[in-house]
NULUM-880642 format. One record per atom (N, C-alpha, C): residue number from 1; residue in three letters; atom name; x, y, z. Coordinates in nm, 2 decimals. Each point is the difference from the previous one (the first is absolute). Layout:
N
nr	rest	atom	xx	yy	zz
NUM	ALA	CA	X	Y	Z .
...
***
This chain:
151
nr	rest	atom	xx	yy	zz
1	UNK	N	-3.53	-0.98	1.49 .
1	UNK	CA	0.09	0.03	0.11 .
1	UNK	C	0.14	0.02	-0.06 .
2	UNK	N	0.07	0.12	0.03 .
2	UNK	CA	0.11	0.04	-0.05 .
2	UNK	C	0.12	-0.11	0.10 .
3	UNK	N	0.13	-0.05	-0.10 .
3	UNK	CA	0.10	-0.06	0.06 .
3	UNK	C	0.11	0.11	0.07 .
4	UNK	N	0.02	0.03	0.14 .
4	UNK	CA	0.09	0.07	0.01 .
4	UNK	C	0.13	-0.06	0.09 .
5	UNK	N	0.10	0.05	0.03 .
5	UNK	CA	0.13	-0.07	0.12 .
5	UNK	C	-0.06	-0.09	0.09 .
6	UNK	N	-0.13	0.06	0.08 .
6	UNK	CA	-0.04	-0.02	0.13 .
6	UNK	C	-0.06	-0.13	-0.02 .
7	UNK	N	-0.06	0.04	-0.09 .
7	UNK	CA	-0.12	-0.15	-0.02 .
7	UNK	C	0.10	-0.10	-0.08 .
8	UNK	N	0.11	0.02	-0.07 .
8	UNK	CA	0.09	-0.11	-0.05 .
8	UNK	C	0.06	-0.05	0.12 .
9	UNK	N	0.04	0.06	0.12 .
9	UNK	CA	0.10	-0.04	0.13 .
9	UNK	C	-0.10	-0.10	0.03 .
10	UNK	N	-0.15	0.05	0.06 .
10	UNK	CA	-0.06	-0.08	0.08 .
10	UNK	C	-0.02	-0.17	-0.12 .
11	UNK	N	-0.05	0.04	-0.14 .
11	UNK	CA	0.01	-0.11	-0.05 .
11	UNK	C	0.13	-0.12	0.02 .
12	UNK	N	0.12	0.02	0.02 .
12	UNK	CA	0.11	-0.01	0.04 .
12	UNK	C	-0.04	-0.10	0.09 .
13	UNK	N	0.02	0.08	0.11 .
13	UNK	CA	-0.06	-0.04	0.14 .
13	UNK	C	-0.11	-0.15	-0.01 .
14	UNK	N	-0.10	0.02	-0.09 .
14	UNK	CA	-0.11	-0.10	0.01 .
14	UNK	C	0.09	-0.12	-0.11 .
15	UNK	N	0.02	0.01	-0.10 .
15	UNK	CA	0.02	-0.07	-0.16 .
15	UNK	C	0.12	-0.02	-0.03 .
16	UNK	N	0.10	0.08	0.10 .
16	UNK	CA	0.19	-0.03	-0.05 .
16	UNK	C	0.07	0.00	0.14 .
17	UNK	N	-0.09	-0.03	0.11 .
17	UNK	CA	0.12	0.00	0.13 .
17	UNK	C	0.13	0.03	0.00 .
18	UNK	N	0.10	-0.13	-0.10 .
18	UNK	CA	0.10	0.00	0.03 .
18	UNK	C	0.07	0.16	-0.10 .
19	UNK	N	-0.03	0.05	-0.07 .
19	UNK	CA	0.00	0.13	-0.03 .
19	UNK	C	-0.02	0.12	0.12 .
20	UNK	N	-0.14	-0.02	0.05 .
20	UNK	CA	-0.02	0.09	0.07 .
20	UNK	C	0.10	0.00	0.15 .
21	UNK	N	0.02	-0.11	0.08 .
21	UNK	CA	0.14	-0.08	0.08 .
21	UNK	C	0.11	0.07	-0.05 .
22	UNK	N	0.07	-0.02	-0.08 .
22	UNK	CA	0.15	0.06	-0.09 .
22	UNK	C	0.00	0.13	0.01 .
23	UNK	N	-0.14	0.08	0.05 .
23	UNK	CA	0.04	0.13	-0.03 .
23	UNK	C	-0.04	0.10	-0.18 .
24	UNK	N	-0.05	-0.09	-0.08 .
24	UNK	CA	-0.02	0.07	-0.11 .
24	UNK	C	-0.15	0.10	-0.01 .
25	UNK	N	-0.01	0.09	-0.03 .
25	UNK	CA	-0.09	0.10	0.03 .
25	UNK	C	0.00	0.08	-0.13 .
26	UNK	N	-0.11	0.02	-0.03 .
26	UNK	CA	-0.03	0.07	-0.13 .
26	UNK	C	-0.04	0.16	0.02 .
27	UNK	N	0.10	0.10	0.00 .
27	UNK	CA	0.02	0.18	0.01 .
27	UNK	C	-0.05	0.09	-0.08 .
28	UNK	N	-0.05	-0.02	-0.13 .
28	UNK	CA	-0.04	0.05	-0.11 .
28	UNK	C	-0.04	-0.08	-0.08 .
29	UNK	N	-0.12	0.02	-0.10 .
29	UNK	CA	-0.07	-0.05	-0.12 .
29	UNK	C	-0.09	0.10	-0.02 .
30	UNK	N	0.00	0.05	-0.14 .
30	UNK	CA	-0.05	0.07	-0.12 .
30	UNK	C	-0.08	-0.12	-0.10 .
31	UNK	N	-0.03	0.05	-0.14 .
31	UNK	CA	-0.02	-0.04	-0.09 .
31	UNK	C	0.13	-0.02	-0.06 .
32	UNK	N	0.11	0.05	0.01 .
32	UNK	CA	0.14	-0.03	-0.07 .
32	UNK	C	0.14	-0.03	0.10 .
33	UNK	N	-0.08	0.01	0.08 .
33	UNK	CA	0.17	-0.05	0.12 .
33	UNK	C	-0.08	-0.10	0.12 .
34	UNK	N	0.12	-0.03	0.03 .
34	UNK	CA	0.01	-0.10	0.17 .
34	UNK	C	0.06	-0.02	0.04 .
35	UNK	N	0.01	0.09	0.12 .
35	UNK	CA	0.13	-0.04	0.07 .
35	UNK	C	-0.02	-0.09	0.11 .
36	UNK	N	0.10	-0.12	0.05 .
36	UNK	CA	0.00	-0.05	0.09 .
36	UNK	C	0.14	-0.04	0.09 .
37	UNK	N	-0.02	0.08	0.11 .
37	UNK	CA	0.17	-0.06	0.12 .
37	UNK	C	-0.04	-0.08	0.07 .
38	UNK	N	0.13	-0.04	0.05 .
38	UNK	CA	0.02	-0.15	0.10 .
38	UNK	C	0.15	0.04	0.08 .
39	UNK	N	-0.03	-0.01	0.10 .
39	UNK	CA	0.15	0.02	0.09 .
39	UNK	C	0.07	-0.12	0.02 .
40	UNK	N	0.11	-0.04	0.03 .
40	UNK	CA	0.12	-0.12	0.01 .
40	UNK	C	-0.07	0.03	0.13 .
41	UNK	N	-0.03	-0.12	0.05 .
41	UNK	CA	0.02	-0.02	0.16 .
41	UNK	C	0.02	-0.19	-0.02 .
42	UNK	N	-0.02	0.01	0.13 .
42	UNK	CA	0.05	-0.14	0.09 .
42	UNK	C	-0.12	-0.10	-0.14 .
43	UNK	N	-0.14	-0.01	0.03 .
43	UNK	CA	-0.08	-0.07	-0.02 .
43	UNK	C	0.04	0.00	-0.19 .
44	UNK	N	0.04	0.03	-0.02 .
44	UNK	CA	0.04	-0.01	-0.19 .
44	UNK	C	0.13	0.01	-0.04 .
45	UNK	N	0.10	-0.01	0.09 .
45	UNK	CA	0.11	-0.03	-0.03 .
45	UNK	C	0.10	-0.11	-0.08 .
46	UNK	N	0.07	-0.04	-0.05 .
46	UNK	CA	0.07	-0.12	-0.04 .
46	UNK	C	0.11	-0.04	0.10 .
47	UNK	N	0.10	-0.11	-0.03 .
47	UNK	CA	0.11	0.02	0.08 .
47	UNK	C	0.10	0.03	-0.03 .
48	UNK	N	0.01	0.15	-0.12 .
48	UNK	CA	0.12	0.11	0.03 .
48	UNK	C	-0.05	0.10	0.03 .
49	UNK	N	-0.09	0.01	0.06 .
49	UNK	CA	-0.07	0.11	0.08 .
49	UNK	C	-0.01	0.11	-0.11 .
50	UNK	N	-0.09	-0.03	-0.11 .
50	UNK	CA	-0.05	0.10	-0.07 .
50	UNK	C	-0.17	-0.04	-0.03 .
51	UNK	N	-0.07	0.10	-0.09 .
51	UNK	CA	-0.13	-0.13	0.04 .
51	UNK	C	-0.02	-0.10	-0.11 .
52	UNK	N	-0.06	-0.07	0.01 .
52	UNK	CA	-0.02	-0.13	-0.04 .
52	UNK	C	-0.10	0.00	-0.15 .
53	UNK	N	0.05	-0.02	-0.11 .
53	UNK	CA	-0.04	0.01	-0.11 .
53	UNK	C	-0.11	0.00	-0.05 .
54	UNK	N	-0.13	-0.07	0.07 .
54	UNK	CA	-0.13	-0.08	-0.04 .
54	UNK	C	-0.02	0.11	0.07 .
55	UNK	N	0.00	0.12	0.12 .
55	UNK	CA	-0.05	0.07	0.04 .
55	UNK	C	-0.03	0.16	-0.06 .
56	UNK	N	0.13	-0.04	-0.12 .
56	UNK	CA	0.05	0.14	-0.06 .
56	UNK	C	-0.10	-0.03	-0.14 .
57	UNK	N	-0.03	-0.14	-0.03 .
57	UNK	CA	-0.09	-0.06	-0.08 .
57	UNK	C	-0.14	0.07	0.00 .
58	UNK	N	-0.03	-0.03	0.15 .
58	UNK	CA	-0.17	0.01	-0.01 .
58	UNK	C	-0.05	0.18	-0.02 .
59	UNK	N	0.09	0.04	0.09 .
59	UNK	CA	0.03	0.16	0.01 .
59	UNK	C	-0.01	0.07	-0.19 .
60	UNK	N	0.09	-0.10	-0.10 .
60	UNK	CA	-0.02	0.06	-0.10 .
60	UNK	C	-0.11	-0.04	-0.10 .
61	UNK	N	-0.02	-0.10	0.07 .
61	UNK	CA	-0.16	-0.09	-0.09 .
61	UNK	C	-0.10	0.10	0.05 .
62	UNK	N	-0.04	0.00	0.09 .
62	UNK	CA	-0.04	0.10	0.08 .
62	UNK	C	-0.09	0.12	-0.07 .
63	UNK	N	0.15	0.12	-0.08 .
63	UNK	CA	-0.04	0.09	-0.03 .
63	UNK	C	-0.05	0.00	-0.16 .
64	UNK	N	0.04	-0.12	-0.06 .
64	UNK	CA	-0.06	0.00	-0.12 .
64	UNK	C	-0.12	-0.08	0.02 .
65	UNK	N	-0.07	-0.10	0.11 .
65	UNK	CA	-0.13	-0.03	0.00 .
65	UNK	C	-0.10	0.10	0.06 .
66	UNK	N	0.07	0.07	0.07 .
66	UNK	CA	-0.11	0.13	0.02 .
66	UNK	C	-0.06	0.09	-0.09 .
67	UNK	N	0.10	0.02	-0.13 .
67	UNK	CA	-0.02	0.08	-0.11 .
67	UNK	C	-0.07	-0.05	-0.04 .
68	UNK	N	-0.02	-0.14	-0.04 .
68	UNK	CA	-0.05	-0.15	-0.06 .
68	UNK	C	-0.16	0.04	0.06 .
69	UNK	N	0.02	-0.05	0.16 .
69	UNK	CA	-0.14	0.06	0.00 .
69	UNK	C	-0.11	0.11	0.01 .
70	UNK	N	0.07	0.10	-0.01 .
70	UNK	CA	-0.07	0.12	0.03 .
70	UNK	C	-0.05	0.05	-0.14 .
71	UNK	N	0.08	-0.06	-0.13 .
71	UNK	CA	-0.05	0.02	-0.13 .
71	UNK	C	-0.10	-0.08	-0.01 .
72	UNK	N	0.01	-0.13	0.07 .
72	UNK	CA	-0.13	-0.13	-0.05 .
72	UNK	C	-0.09	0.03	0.10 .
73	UNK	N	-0.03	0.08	0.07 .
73	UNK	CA	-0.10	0.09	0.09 .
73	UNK	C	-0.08	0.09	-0.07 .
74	UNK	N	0.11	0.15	-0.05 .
74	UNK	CA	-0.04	0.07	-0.07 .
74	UNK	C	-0.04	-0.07	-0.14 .
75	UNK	N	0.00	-0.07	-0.04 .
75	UNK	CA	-0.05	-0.07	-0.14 .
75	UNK	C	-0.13	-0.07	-0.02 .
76	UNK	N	-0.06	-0.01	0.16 .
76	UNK	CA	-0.15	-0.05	-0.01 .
76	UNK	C	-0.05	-0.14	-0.04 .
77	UNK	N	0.16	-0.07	-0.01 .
77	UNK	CA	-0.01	-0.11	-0.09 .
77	UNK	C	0.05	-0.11	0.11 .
78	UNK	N	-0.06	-0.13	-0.03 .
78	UNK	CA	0.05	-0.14	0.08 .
78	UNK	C	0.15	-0.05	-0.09 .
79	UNK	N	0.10	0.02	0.05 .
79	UNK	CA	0.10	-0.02	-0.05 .
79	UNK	C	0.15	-0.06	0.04 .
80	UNK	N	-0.02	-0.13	0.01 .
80	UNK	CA	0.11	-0.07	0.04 .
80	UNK	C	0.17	0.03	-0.05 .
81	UNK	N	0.07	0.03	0.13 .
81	UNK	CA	0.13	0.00	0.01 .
81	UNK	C	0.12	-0.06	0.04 .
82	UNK	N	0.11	-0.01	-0.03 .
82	UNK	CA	0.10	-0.12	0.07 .
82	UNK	C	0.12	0.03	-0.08 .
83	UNK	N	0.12	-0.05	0.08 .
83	UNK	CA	0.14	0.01	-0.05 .
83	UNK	C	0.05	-0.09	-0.07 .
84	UNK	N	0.01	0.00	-0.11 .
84	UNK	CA	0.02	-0.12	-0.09 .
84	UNK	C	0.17	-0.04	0.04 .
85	UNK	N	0.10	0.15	0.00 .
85	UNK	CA	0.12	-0.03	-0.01 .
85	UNK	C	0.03	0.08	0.09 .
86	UNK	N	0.15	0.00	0.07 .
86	UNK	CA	0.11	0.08	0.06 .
86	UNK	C	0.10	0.04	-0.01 .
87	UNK	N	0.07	0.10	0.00 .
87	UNK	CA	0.14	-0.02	0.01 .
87	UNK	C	0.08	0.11	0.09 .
88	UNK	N	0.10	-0.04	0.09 .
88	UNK	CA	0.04	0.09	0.04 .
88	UNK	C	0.14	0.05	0.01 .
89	UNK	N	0.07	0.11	0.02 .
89	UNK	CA	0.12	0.01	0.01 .
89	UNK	C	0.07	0.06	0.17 .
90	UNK	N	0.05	0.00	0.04 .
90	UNK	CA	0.05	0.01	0.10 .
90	UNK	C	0.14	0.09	0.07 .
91	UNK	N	0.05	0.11	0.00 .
91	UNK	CA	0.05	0.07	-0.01 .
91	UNK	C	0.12	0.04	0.11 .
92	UNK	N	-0.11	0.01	0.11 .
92	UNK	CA	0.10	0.06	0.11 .
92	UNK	C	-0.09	-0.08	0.17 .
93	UNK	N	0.08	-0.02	0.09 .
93	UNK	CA	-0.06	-0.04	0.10 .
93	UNK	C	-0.10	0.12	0.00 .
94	UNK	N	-0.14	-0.08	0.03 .
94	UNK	CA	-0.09	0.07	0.05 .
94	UNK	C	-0.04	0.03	0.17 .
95	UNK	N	0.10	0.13	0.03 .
95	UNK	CA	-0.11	0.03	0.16 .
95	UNK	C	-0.01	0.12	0.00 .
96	UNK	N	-0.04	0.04	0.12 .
96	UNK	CA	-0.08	0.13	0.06 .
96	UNK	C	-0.15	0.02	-0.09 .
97	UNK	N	-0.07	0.05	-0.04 .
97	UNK	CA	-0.14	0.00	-0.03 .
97	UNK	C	0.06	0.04	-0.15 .
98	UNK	N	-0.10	-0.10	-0.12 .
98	UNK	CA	0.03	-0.03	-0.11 .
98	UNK	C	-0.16	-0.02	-0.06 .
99	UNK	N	0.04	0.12	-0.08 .
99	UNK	CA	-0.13	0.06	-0.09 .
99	UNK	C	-0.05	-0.07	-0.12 .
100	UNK	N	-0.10	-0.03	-0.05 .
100	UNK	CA	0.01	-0.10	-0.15 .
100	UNK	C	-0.14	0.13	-0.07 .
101	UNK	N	0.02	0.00	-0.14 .
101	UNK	CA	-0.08	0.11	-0.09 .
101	UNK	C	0.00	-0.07	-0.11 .
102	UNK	N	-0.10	0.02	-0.01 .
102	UNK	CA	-0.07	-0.05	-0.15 .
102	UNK	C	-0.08	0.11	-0.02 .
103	UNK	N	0.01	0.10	-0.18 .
103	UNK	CA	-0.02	0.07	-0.03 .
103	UNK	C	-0.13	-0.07	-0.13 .
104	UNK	N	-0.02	-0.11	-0.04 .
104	UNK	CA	-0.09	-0.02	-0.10 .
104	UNK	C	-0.12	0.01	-0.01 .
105	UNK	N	-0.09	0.09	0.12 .
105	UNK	CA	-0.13	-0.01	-0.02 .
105	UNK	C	-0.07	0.03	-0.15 .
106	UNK	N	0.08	0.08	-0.07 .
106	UNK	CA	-0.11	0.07	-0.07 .
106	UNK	C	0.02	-0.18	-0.12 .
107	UNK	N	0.11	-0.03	-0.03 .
107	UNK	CA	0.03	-0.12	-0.07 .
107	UNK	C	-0.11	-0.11	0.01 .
108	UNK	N	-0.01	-0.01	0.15 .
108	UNK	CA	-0.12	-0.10	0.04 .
108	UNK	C	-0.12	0.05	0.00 .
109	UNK	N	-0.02	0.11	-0.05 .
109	UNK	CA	-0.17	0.05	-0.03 .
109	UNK	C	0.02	-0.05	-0.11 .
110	UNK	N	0.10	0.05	-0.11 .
110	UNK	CA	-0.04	-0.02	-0.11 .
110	UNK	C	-0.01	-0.14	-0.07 .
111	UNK	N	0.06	-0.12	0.11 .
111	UNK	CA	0.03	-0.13	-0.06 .
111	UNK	C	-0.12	-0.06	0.04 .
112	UNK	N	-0.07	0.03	0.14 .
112	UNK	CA	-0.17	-0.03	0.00 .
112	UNK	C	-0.09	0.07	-0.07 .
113	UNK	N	0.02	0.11	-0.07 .
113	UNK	CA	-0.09	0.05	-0.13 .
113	UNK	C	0.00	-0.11	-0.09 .
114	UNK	N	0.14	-0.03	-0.03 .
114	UNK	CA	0.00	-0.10	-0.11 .
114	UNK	C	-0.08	-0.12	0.01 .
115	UNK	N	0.05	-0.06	0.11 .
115	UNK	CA	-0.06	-0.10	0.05 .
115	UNK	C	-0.18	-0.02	0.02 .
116	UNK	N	-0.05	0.08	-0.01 .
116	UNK	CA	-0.13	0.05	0.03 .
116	UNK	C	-0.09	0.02	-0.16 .
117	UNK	N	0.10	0.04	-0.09 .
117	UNK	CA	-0.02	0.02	-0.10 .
117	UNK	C	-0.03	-0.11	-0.12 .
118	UNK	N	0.11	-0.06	0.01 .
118	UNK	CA	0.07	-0.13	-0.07 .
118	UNK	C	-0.08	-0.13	0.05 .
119	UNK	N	-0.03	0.00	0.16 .
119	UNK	CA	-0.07	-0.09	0.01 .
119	UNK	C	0.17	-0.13	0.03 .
120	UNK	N	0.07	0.05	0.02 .
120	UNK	CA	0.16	-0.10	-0.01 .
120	UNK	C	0.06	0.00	0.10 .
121	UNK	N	0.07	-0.07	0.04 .
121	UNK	CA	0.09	0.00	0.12 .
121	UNK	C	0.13	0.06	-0.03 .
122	UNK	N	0.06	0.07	0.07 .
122	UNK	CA	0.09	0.11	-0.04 .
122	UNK	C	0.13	0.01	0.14 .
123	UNK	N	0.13	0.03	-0.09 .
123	UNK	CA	0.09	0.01	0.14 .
123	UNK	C	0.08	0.06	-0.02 .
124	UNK	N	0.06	0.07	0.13 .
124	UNK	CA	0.08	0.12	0.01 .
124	UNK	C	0.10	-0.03	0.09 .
125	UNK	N	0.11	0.07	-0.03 .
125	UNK	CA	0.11	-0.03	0.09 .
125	UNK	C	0.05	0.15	0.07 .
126	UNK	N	-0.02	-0.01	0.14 .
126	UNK	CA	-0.04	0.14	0.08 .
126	UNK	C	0.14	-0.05	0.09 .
127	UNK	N	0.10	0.10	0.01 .
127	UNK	CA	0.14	0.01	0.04 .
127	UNK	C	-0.03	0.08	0.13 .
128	UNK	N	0.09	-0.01	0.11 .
128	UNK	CA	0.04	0.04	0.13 .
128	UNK	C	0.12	-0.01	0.07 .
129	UNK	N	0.05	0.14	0.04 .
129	UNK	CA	0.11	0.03	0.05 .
129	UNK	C	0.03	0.02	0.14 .
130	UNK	N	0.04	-0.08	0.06 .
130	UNK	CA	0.03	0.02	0.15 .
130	UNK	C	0.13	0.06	0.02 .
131	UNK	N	-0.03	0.17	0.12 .
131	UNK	CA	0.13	0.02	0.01 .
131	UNK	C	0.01	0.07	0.16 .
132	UNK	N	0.12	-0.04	0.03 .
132	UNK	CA	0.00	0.04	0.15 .
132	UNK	C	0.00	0.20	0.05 .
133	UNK	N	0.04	0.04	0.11 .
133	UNK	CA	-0.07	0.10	0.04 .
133	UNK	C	0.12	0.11	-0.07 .
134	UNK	N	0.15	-0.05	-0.05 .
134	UNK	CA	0.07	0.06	-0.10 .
134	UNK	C	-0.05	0.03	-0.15 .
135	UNK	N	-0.12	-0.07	0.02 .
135	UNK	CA	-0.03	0.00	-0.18 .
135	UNK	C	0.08	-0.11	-0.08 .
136	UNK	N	0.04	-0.06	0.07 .
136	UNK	CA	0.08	-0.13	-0.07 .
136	UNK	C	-0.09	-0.12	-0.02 .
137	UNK	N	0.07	-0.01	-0.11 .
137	UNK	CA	-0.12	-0.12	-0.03 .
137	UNK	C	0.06	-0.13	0.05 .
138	UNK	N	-0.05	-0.12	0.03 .
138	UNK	CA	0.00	-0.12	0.11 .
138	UNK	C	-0.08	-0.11	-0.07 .
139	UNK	N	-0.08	0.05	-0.05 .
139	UNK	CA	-0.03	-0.07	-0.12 .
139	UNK	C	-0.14	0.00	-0.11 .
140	UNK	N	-0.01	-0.07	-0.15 .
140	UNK	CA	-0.10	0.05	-0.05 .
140	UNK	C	-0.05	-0.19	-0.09 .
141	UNK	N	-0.16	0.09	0.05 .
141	UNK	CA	-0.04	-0.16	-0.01 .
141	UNK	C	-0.13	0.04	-0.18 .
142	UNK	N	0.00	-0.12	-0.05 .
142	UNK	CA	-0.11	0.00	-0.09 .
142	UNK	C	-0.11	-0.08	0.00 .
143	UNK	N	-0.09	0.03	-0.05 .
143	UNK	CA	-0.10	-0.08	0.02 .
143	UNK	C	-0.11	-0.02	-0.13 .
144	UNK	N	-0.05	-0.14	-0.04 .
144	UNK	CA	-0.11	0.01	-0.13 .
144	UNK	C	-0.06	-0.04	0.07 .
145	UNK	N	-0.14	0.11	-0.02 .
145	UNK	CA	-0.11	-0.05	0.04 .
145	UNK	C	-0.09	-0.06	-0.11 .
146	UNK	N	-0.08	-0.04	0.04 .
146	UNK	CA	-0.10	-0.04	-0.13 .
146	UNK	C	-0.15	0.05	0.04 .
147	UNK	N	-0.05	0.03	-0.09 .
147	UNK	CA	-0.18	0.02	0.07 .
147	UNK	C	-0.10	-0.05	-0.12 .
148	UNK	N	-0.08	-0.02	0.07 .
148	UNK	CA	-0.11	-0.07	-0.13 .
148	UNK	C	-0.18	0.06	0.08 .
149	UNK	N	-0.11	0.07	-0.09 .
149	UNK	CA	-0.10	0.04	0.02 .
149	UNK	C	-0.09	-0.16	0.03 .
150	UNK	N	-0.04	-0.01	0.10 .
150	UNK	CA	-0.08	-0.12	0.04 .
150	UNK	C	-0.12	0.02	-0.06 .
151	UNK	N	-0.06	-0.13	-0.05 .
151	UNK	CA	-0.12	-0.03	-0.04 .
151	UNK	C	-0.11	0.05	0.10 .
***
């Protein structure tokens, strides 16, 4: 079964509530991109009335665990994943609807090749840019994942 937007939202809905609540919704995924927006409303706000950081968080975890899984799908392999590290930077109040992209699919094919090969636990650090409906960026988050081929 192919991973696409629709079936990431409903996963959402069942496995991340408070994601799916906030408004974050997944609009695009390939083998090399993912896009995911989230609009500033009331329910994910902070109190300077921009949205609330942990929401701009999951929105960008988001688009690099989609890529994460749609490679560990196409790979036919039982393969444990997780965020070892984070980092983020923060830019400009974030409102009106705020895009996040992560372009590393093909990176994450090739780091579960490895993984697959080696028999090793392996980790990649897959970057995302959040930017409002100016093209301005609001902010960009990083992330290490780690994966390891299960016994």
């Amino acid at each position: 079964m192919k991973i696409n937007p629709r079936k990431l939202n409903f996963f959402l809905l069942l496995k991340l509530p408070s994601a799916f609540l906030t408004g974050v919704r997944t609009k695009y995924l390939d083998n090399e991109k993912c896009v995911v927006t989230v609009k500033h409303r009331w329910i994910n706000q902070n109190p300077f009335n921009s949205m609330f950081w942990a929401v701009q968080g999951m929105a960008a975890e988001l688009t690099t665990g989609a890529l994460m899984m749609q490679q560990i799908r196409a790979s036919g392999k039982n393969i444990s994943m997780l965020v070892a590290n984070n980092n983020a930077s923060f830019h400009k109040k974030a409102t009106g609807r705020i895009t996040f992209v992560c372009n590393q699919g093909l990176e994450v094919e090739e780091i579960i090749k490895k993984a697959i090969e080696t028999d090793e636990g392996q980790t990649i650090w897959m970057h995302v840019n959040g930017t409002n409906a100016e093209g301005i960026e609001v902010s960009s988050f990083k992330f290490e994942w780690t994966l390891k081929l299960k016994s």
